[in-house]
C-alpha positions in Angstrom: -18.1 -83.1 -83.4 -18.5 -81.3 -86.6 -16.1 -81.7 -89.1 -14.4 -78.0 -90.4 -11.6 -78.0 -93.1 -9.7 -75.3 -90.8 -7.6 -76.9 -88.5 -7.5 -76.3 -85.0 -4.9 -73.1 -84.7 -0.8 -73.0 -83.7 0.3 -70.5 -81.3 1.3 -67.3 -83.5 2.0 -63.5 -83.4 0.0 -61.0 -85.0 0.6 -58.4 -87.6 -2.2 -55.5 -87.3 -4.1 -55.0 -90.3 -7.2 -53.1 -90.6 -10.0 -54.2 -92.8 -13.5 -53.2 -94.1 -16.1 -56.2 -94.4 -19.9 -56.4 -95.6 -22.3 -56.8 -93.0 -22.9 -60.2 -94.0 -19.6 -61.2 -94.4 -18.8 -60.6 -90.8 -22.1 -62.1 -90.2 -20.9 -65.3 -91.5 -17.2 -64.9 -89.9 -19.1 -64.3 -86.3 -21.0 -67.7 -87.3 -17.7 -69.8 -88.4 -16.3 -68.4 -85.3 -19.6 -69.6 -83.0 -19.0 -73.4 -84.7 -15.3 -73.3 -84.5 -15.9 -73.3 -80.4 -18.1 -75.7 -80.7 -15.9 -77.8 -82.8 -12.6 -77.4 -80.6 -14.5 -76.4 -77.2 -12.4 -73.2 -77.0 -12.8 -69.5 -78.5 -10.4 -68.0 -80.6 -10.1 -64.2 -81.6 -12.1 -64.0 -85.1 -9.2 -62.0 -86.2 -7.0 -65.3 -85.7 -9.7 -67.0 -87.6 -9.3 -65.1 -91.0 -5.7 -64.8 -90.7 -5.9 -69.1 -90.3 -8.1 -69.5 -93.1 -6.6 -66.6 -95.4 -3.2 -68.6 -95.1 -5.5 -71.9 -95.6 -6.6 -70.3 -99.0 -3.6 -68.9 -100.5 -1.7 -72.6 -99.6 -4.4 -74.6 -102.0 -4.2 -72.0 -104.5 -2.4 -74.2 -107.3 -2.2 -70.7 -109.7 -0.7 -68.8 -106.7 1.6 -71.4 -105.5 3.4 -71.8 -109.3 2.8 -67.9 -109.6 5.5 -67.7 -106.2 8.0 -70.1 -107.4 8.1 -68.2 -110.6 8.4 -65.3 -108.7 
């Protein structure tokens, strides 16, 4: 099985939010997507995908983490 840094996802509910991505961005997402199901053997919406890994970023980011307790 092939090792990701994104964990396999909770159950959650969605807030809508519409976004504009480069062709090869959403390239790559389709791709990350493709190897997540391989990884898990299941498919999850890519829009569950980036919400996953946006919270994945924002929780290692040291700056932004003291930034919010400053806050």
């Amino acid at each position: 099985m092939a090792e990701l840094r994104l964990r396999k996802l909770p159950d959650r509910t969605p807030v809508k939010l519409t976004l504009h991505l480069p062709p090869d961005l959403n390239e790559a997402l389709g791709a990350y997507a493709r190897m997540y199901s391989e990884a898990y053997g299941e498919a999850e919406p890519l829009q569950e995908l980036i919400a996953a890994m946006l919270a994945s970023f924002l929780e290692s980011d040291r700056g932004f983490a003291a930034w919010r307790r400053r806050s």
